[in-house]
C-alpha positions in Angstrom: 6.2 -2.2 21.8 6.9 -3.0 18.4 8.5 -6.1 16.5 9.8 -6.3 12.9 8.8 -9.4 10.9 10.3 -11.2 8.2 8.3 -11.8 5.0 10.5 -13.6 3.1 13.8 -15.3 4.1 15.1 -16.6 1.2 18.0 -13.8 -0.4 17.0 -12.5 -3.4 19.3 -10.1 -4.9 18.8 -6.3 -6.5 20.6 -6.9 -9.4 21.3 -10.0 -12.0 23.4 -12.8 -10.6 23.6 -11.5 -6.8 25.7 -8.3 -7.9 24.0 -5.1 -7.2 22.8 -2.7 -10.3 25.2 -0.4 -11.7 22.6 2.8 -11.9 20.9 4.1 -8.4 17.9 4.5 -10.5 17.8 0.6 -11.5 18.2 -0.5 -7.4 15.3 1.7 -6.9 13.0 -0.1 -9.5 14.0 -3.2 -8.5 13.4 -2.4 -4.5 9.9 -1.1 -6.0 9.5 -4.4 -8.0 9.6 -6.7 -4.9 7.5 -4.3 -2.7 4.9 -4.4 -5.1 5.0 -8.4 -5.5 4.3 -8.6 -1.8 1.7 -5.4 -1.8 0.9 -4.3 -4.9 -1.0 -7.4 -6.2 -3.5 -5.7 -3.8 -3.7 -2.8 -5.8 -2.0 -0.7 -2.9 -0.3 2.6 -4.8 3.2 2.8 -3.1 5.7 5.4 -2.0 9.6 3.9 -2.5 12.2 6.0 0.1 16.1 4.8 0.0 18.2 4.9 3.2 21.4 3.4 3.5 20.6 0.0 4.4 17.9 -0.6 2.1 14.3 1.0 1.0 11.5 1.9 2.5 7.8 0.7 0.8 4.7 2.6 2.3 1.2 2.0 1.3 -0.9 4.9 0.4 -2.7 5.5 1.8 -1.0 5.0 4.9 -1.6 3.1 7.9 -0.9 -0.8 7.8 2.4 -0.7 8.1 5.3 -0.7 5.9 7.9 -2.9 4.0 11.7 -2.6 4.2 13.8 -4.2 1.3 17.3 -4.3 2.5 19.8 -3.3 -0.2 22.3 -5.8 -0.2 19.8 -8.6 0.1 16.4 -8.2 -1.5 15.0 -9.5 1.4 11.4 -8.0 3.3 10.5 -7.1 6.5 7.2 -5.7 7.4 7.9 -2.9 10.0 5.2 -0.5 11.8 4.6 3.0 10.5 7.7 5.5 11.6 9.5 7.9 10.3 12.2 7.3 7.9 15.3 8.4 10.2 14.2 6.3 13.0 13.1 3.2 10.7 16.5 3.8 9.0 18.3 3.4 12.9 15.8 0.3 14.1 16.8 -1.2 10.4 20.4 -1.2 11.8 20.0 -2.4 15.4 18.1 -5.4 13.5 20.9 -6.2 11.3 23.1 -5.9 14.2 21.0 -9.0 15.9 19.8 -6.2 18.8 15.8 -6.3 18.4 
C-alpha cells in the first residue's frame, strides 16, 4: 500500500499574482522551478512530465520517489514511483478527498 504526502501546504501559485502563465512553456519552467527547490538543491538531475492536473518531477536516476506539482496550486506532493497514467488517475482520487 502506498500513501501520498504533502511537502508543502502553503499555495504557491504558477504564475505572478496567483493567475496562471499565459505560455505552456512558462507553467512548465515554473513547475520545474519548484521541483528543483525541493530536489534539486541535492543536485538530483530531473525529468518534468505535464498531465492535466499538474506535473510530474522524477529524479534521475530513478528510484526515491517522485514529486507532483499540481497546476492550479503550486503545491507538492511526494508520491511513489508509477507510471504517469496511473499517477495522473491517483492525482485525481486525491484531489477528490478519496486516498
Amino acid at each position: 500500500m502506498w500513501t501520498a504526502h504533502l511537502i508543502e501546504s502553503e499555495p504557491h501559485p504558477l504564475g505572478p499574482s496567483g493567475a496562471a502563465p499565459a505560455r505552456p512553456h512558462e507553467l512548465y519552467n515554473v513547475a520545474w522551478r519548484r521541483a528543483d527547490e525541493h530536489l534539486g538543491s541535492r543536485g538530483v538531475p530531473l525529468v518534468i512530465e505535464e498531465f492535466a492536473e499538474g506535473f510530474v518531477a522524477r529524479p534521475v536516476p530513478g528510484g526515491n520517489g517522485l514529486l507532483v506539482v499540481d497546476r492550479r496550486t503550486g503545491a507538492l506532493t511526494r508520491w511513489p514511483d508509477l507510471p504517469t497514467g496511473e499517477l495522473a488517475e491517483h492525482y485525481r482520487r486525491y484531489l477528490r478527498g478519496e486516498l
